[in-house]
Steps between C-alpha positions, in 0.01 A plus 500: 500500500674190395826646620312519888412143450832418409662679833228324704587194362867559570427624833318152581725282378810693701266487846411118461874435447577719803233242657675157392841637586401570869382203560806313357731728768242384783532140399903556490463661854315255662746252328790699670334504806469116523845457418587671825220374695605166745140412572299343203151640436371164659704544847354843499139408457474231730685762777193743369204247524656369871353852603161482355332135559301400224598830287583485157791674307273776270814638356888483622807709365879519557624887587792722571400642764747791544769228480345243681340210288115412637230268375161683550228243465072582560343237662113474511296261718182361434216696686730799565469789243843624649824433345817414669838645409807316604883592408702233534939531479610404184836430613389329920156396408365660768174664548570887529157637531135371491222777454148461415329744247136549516277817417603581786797665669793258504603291741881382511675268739849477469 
């Protein structure tokens, strides 16, 4: 019995370090990603809240996007329960695509 708590406790220990060391590579990737990016985070969302008057940035991330580097942002809007979804360049700053997410089907306008 003791040797079972032993291996759990081993076990544990090993997954929560698995845990902490993941998240240190994603902080190191987004890191690496901002290095290459040309557009700040702050060019990026005002390019992203241009499309959504009044929205709000809910959450934003940098990506490799099968080698091209994008900021995704959410925007909600007060009195709309539907969130936007803007990519943005991370190299032009331009707006790539704009699509609204609801409970709904989809709607995307390039």
């Amino acid at each position: 019995m003791k040797n079972k708590v032993v291996v759990i406790g081993f076990l544990a220990a090993a997954i929560a370090a698995m845990g902490a060391a993941g998240c240190a590579s994603e902080k190191q990737e987004q890191a690496r990603l901002r290095a290459l990016a040309r557009v700040a985070r702050q060019q990026a969302e005002q390019a992203a809240l241009a499309q959504a008057p009044g929205g709000t940035i809910k959450e934003g991330e940098l990506e490799d996007d099968n080698g091209k580097l994008i900021w995704w942002f959410d925007l909600v809007t007060p009195g709309s329960k539907a969130v936007t979804e803007v990519s943005v360049d991370a190299i032009t700053g331009g707006v790539i695509s704009v699509a609204t997410e609801t409970s709904e089907p989809q709607t995307e306008n390039k």
